[in-house]
N, C-alpha and C positions, 0 to 999 in steps of 0.2 A: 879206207874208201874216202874219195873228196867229196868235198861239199858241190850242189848243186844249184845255183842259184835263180830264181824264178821273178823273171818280171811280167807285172801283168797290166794286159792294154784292154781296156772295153770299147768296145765296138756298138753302134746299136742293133743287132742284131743276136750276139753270143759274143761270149768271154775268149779268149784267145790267150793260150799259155806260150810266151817266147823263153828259151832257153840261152843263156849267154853261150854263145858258139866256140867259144877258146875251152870254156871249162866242159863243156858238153864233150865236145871234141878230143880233150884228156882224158876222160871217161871213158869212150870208148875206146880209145888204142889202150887204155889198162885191160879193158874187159879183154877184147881182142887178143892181149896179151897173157892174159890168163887162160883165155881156152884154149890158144895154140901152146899152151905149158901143157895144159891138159894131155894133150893129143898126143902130144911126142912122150910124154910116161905114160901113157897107153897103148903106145907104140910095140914097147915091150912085152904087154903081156900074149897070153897063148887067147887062138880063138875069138882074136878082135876083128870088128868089122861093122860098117856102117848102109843102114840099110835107107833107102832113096826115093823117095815118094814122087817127088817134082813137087810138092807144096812149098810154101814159103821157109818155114822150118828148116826143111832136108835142103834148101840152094844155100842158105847163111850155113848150114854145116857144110854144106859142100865146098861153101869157097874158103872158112876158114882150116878147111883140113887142106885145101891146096895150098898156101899159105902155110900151113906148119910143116910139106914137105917137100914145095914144091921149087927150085929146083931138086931132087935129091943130089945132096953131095955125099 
């Protein structure tokens, strides 16, 4: 896992954490990349299936499973 690096600006009011956006940004298309690995060897098994709330949660699953099949080829 890469390192993440944190600069920090104060404000007067509250502290504000910025994230350098190149390395944040690698971070997530790994994570990304890992769940849609997920997905597709889960693919496989018997009696898979993904259940749909509409909460926040259940759309970030829902778009990365579109994403790890979507076009099907």
């Amino acid at each position: 896992m890469g390192v993440v690096r944190l600069s920090f600006s104060i404000c007067s009011q509250s502290t504000k954490v910025v994230y350098n956006n190149q390395v944040m940004s690698s971070y997530l298309k790994q994570l990304e990349s890992e769940a849609i690995d997920i997905f597709r060897k889960a693919y496989g098994l018997k009696n898979q299936g993904i259940l749909f709330s509409g909460g926040k949660d259940s759309a970030v699953l829902m778009q990365v499973a579109l994403r790890a099949f979507w076009p099907a080829k």
